[in-house]
FIZARO-166672 format. One record per atom (N, C-alpha, C): residue number from 1; residue in three letters; atom name; x negated, y negated, z. Coordinates in Angstrom, 3 decimals, padded with zeros to 6 digits. Example, Ala and Ser with C-alpha at 12.3 -4.5 7.8 and 13.67 -1.06 7.14 Angstrom:
// FIZARO-166672
k->1, r->Ala, a->N, east->-013.190, north->005.690, up->007.800;
k->1, r->Ala, a->CA, east->-012.300, north->004.500, up->007.800;
k->1, r->Ala, a->C, east->-013.200, north->003.300, up->007.800;
k->2, r->Ser, a->N, east->-012.850, north->002.250, up->007.080;
k->2, r->Ser, a->CA, east->-013.670, north->001.060, up->007.140;
k->2, r->Ser, a->C, east->-012.900, north->-000.030, up->007.870;
***
This chain:
// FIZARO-166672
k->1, r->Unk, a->N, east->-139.933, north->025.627, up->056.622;
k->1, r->Unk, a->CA, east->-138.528, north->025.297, up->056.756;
k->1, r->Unk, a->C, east->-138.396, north->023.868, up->057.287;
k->2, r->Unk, a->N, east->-137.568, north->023.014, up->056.354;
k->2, r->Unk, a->CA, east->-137.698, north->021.796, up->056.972;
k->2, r->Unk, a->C, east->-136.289, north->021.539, up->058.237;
k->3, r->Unk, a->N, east->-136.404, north->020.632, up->059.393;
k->3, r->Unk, a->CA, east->-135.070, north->020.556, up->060.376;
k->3, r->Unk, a->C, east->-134.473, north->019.733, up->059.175;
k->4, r->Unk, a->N, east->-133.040, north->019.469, up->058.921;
k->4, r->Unk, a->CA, east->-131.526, north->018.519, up->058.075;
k->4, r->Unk, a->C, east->-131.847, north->017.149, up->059.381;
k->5, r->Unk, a->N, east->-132.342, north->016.713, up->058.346;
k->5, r->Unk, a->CA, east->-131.670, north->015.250, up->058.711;
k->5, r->Unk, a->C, east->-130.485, north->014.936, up->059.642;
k->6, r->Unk, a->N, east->-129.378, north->015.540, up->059.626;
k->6, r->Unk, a->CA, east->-128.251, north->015.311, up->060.549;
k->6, r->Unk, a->C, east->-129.081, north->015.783, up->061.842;
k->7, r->Unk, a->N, east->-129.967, north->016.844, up->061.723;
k->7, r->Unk, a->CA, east->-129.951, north->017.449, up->063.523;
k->7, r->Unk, a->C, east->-130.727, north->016.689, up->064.210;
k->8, r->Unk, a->N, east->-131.898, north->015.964, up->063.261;
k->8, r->Unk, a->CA, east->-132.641, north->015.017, up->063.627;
k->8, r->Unk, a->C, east->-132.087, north->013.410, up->064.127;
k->9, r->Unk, a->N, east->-131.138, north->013.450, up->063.315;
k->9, r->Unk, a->CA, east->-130.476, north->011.669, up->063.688;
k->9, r->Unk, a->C, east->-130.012, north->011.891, up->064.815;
k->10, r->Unk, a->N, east->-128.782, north->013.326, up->064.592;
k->10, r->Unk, a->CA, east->-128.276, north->013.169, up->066.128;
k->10, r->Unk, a->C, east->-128.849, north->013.600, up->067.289;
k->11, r->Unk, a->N, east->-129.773, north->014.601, up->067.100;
k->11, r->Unk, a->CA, east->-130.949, north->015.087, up->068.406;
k->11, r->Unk, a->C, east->-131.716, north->013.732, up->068.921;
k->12, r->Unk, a->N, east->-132.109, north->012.705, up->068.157;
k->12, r->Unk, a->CA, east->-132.505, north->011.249, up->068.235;
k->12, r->Unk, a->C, east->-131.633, north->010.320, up->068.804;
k->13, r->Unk, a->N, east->-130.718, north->010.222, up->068.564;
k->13, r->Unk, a->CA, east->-129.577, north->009.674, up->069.412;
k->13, r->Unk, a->C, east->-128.766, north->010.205, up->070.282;
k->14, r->Unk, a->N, east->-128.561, north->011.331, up->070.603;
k->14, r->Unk, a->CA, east->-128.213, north->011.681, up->071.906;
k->14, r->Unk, a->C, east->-129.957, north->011.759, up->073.037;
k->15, r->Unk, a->N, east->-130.758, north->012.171, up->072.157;
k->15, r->Unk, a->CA, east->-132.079, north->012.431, up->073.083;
k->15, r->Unk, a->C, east->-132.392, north->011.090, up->073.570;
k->16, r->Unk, a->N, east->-132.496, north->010.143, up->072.857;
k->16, r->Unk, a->CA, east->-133.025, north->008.736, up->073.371;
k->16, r->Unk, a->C, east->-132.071, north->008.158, up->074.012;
k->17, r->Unk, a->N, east->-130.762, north->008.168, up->073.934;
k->17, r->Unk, a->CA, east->-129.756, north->007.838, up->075.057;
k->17, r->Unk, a->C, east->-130.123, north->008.280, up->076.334;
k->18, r->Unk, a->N, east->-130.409, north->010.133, up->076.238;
k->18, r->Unk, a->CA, east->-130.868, north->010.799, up->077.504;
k->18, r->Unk, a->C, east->-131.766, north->010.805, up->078.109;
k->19, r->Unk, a->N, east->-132.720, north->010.283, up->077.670;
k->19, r->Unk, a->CA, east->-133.826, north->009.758, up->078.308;
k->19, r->Unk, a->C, east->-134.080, north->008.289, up->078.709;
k->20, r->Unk, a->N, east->-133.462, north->007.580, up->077.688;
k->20, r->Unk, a->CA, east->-133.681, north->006.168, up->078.484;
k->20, r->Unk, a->C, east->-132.334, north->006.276, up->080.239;
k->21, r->Unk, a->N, east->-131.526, north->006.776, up->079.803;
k->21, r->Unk, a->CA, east->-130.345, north->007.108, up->080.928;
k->21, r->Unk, a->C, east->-131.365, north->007.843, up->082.306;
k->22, r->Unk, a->N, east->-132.209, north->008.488, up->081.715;
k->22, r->Unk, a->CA, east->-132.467, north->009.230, up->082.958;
k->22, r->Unk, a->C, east->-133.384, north->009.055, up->083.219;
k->23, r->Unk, a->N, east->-134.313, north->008.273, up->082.867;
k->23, r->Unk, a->CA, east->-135.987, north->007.828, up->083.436;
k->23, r->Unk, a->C, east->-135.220, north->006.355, up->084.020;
k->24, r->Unk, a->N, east->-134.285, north->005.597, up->083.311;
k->24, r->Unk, a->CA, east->-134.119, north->003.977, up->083.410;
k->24, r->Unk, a->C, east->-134.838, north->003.081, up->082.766;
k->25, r->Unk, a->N, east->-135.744, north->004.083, up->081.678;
k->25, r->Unk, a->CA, east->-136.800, north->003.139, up->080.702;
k->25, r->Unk, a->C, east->-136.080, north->002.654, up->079.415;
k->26, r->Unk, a->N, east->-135.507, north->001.975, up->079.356;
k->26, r->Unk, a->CA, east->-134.812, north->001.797, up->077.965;
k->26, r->Unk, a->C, east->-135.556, north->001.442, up->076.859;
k->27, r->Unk, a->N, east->-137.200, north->001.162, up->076.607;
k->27, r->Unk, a->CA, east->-137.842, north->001.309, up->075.747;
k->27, r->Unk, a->C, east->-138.153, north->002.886, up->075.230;
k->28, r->Unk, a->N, east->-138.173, north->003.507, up->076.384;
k->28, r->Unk, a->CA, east->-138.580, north->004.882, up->075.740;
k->28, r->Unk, a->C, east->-137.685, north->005.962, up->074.711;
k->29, r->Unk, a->N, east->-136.339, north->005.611, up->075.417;
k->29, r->Unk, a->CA, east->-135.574, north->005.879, up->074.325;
k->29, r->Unk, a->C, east->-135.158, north->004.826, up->073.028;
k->30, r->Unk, a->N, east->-135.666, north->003.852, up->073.028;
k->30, r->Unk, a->CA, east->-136.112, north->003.523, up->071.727;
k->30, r->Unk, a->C, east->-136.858, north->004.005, up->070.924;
k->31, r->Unk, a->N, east->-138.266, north->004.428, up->071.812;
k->31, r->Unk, a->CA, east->-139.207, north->005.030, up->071.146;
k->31, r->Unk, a->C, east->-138.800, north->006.703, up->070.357;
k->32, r->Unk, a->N, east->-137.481, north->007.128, up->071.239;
k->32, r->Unk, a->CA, east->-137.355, north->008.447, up->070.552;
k->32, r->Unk, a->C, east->-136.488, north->007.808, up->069.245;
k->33, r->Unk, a->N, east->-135.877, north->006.846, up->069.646;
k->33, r->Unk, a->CA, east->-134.911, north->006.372, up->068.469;
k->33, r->Unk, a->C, east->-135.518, north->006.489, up->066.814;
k->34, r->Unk, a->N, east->-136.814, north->005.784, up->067.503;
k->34, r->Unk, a->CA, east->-137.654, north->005.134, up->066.388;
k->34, r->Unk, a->C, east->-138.497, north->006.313, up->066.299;
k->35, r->Unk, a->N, east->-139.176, north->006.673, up->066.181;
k->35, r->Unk, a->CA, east->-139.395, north->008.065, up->065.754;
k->35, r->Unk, a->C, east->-138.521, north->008.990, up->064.989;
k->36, r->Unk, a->N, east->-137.276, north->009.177, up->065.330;
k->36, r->Unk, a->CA, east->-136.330, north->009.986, up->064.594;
k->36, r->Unk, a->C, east->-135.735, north->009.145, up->063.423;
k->37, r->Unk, a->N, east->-135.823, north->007.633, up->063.319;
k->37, r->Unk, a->CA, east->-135.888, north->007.101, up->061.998;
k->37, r->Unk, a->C, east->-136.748, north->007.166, up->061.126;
k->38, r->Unk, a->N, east->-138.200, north->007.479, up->061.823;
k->38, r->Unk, a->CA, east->-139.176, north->007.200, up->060.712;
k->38, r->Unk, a->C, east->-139.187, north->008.418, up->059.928;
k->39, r->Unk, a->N, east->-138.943, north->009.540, up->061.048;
k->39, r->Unk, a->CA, east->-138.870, north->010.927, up->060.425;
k->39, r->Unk, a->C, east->-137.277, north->010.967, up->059.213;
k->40, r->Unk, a->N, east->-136.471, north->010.745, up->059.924;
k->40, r->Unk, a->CA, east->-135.302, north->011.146, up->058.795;
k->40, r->Unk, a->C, east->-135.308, north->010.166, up->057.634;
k->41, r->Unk, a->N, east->-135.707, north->008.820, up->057.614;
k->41, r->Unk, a->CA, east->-135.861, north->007.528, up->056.670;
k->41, r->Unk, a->C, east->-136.870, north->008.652, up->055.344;
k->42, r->Unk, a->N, east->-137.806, north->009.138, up->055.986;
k->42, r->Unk, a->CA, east->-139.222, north->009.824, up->054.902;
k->42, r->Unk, a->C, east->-138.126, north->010.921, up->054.172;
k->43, r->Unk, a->N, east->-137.715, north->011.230, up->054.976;
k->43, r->Unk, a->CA, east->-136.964, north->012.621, up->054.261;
k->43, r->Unk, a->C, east->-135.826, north->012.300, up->053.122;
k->44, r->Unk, a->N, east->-135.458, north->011.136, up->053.605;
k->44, r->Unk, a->CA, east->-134.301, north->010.590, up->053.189;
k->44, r->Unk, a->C, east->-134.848, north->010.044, up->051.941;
k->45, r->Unk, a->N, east->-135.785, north->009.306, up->051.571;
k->45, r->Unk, a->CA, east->-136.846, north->009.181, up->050.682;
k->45, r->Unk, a->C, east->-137.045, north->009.709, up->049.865;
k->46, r->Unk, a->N, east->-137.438, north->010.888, up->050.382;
k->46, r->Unk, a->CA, east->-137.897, north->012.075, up->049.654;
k->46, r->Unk, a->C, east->-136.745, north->012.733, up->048.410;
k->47, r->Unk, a->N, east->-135.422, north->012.762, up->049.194;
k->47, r->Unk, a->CA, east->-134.399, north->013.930, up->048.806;
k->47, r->Unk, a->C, east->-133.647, north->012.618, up->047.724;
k->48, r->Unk, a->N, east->-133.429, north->011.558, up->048.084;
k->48, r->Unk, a->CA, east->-132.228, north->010.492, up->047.786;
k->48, r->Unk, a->C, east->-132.950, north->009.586, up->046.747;
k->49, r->Unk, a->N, east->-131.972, north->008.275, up->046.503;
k->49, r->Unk, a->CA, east->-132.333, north->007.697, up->045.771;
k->49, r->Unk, a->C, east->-132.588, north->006.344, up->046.995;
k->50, r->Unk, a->N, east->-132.950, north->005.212, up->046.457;
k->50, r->Unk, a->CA, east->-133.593, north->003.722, up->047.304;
k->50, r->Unk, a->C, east->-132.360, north->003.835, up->047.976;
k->51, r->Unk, a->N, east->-131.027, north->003.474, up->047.168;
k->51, r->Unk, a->CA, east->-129.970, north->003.082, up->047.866;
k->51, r->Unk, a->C, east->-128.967, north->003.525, up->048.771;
k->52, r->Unk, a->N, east->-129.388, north->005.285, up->048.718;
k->52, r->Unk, a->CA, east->-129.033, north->005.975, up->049.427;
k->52, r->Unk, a->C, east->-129.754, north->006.314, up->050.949;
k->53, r->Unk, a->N, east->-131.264, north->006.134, up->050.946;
k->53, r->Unk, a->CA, east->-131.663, north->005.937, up->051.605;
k->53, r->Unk, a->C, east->-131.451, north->004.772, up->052.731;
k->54, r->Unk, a->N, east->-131.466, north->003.724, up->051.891;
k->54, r->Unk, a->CA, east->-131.219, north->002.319, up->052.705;
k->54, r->Unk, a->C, east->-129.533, north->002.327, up->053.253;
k->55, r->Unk, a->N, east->-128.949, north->003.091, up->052.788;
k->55, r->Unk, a->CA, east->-127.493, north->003.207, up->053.125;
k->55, r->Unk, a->C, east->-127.624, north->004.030, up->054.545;
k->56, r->Unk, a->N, east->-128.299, north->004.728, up->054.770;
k->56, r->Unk, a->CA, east->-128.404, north->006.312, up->055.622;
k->56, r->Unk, a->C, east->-129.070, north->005.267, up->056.792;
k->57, r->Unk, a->N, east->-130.059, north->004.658, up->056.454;
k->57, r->Unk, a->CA, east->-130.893, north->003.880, up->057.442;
k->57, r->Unk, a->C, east->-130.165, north->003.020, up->057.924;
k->58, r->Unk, a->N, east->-129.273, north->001.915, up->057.525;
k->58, r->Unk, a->CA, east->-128.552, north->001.361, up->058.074;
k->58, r->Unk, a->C, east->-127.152, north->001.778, up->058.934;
k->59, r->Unk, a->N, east->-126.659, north->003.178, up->058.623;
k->59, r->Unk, a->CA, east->-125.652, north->003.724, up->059.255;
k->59, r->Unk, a->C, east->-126.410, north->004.236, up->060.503;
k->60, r->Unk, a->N, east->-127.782, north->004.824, up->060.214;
k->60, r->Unk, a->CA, east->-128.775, north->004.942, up->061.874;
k->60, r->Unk, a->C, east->-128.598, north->003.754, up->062.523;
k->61, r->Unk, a->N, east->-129.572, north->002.783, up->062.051;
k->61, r->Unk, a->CA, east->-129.526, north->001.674, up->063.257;
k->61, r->Unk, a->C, east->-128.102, north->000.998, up->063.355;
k->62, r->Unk, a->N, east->-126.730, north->001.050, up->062.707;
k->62, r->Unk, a->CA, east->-125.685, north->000.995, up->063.325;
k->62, r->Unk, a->C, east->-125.579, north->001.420, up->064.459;
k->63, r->Unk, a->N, east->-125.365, north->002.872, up->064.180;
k->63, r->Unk, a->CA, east->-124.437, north->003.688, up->065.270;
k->63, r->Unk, a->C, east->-125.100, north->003.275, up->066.596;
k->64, r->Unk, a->N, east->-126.627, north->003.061, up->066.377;
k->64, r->Unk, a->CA, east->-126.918, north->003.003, up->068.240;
k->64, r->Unk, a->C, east->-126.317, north->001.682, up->068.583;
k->65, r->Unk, a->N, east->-126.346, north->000.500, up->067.688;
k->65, r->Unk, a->CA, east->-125.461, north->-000.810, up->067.942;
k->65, r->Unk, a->C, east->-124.129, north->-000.945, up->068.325;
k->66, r->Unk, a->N, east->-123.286, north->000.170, up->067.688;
k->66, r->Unk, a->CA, east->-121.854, north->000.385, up->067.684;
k->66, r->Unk, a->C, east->-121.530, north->000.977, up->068.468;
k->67, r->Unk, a->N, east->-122.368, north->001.948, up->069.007;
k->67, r->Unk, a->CA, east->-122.394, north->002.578, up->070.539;
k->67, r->Unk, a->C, east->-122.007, north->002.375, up->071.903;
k->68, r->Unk, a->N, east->-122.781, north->000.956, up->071.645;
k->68, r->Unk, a->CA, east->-122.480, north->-000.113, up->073.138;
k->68, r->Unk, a->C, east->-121.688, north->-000.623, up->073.454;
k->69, r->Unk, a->N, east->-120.585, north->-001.319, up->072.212;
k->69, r->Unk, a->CA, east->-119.323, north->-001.557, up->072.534;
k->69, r->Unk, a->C, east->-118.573, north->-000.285, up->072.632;
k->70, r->Unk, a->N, east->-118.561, north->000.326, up->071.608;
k->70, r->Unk, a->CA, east->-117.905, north->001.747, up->072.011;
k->70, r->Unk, a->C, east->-117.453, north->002.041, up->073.072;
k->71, r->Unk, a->N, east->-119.188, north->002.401, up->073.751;
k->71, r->Unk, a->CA, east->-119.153, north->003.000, up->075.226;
k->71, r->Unk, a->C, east->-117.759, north->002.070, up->076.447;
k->72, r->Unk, a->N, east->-117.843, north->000.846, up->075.690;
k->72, r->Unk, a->CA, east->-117.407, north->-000.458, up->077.385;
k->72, r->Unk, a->C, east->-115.413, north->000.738, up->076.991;
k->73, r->Unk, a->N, east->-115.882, north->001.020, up->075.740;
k->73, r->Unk, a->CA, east->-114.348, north->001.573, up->075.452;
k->73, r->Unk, a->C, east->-113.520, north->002.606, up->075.485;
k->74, r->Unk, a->N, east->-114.463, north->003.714, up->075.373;
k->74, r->Unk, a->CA, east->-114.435, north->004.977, up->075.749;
k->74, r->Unk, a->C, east->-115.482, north->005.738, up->076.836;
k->75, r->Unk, a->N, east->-115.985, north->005.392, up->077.248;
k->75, r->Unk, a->CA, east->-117.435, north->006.279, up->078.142;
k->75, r->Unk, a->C, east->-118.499, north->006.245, up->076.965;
k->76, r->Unk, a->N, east->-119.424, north->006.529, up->077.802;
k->76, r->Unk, a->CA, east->-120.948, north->006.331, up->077.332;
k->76, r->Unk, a->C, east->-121.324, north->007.924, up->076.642;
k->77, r->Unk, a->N, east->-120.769, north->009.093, up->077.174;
k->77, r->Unk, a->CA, east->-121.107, north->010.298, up->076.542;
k->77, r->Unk, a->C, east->-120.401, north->010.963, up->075.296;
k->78, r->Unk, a->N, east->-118.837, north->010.014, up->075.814;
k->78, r->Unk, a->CA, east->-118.058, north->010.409, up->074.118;
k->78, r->Unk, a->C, east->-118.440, north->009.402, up->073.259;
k->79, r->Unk, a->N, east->-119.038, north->007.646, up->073.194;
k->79, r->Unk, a->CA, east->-119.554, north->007.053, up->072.717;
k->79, r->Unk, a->C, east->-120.692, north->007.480, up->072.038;
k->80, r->Unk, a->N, east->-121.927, north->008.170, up->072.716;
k->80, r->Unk, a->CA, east->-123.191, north->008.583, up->071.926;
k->80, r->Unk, a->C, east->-123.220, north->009.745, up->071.215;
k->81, r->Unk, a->N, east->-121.905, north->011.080, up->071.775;
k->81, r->Unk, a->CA, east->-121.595, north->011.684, up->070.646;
k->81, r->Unk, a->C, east->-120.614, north->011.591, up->069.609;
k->82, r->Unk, a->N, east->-120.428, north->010.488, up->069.511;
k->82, r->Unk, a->CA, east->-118.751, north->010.110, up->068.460;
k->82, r->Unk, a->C, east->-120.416, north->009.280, up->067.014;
k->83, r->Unk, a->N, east->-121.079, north->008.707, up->067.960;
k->83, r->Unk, a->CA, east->-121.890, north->008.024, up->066.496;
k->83, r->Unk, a->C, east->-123.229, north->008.722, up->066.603;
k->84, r->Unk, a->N, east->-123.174, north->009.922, up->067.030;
k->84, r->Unk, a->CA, east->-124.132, north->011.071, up->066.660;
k->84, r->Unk, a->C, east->-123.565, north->011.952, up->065.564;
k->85, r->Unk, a->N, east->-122.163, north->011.753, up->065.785;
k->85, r->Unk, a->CA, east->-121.682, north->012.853, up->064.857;
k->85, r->Unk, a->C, east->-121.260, north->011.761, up->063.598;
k->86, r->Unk, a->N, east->-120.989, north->010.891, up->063.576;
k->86, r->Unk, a->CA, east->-121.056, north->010.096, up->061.920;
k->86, r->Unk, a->C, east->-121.942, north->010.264, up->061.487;
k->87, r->Unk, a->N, east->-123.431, north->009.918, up->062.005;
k->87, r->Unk, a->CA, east->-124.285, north->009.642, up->061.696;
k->87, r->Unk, a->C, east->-124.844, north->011.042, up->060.640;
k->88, r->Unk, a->N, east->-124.604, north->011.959, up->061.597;
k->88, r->Unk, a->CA, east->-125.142, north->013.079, up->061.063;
k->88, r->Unk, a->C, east->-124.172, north->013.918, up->060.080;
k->89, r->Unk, a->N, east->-122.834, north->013.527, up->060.291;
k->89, r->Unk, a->CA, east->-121.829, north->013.913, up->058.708;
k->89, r->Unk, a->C, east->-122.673, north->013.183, up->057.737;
k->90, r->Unk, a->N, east->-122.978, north->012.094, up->057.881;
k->90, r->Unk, a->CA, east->-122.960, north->010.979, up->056.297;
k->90, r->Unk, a->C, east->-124.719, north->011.645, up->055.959;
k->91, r->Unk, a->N, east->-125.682, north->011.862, up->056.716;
k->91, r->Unk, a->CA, east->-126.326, north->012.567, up->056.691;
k->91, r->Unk, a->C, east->-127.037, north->014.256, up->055.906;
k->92, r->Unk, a->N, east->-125.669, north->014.448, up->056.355;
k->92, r->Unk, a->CA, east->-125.320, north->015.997, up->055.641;
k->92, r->Unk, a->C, east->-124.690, north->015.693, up->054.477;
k->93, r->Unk, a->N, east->-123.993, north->014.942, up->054.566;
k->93, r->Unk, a->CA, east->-123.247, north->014.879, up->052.821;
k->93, r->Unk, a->C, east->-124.498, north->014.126, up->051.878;
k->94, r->Unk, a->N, east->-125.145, north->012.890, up->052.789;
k->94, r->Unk, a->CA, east->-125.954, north->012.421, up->051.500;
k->94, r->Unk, a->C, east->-127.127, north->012.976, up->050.978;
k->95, r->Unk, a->N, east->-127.421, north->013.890, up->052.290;
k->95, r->Unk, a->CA, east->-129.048, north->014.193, up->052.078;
k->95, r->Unk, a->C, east->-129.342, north->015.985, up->052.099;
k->96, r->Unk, a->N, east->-128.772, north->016.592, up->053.224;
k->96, r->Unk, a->CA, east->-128.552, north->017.715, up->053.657;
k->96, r->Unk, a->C, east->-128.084, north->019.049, up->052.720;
k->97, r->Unk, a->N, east->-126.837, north->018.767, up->052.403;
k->97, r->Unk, a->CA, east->-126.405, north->019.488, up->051.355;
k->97, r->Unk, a->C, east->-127.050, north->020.373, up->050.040;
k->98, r->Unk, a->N, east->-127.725, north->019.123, up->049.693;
k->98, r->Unk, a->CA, east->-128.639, north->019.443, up->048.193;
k->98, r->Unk, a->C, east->-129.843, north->019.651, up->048.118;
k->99, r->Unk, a->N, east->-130.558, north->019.117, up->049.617;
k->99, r->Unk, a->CA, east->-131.855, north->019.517, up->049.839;
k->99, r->Unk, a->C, east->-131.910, north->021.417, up->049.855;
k->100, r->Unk, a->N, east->-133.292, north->021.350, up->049.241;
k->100, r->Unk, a->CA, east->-134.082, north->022.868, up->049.015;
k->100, r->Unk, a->C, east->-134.224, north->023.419, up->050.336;
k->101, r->Unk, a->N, east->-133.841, north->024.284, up->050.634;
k->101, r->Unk, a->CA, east->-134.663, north->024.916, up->051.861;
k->101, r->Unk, a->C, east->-135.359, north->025.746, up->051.596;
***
């Protein structure tokens, strides 16, 4: 059974928020960041076409970018789940949906 791509982007971006937040290592939650790209990017690969892929990948490394202003605008916890949950709609519609389970 494979995990959807959406649970992975957003388990990756709320997890690496929560851990760099709560150790104070802000590389390490990069490192979960980046990990949960390499994993959903392959999948994304796998299921999609180039451009859909590269579309999906760039709405990832958005949202953690878009985040930060976000956050100065709304809080930091409705910020990392407001572009956890795009991330992982556009996710589910591009990739999720049609994949085999």
């Amino acid at each position: 059974m494979r995990i959807p791509t959406a649970v992975i982007t957003a388990g990756s971006l709320i997890g690496g928020w929560q851990l760099a937040r709560g150790t104070g290592i802000r590389p390490l939650g990069g490192a979960v960041l980046a990990v949960g790209g390499v994993v959903a990017g392959r999948e994304w690969a796998r299921r999609t076409s180039p451009a859909v892929t590269a579309a999906l990948v760039t709405a990832y490394v958005s949202a953690f970018g878009v985040s930060h202003p976000l956050a100065k605008r709304i809080g930091s916890w409705p910020s990392v789940l407001v572009v956890s949950a795009v991330t992982a709609a556009a996710s589910w519609a591009a990739a999720d949906r049609r994949a085999p389970r």
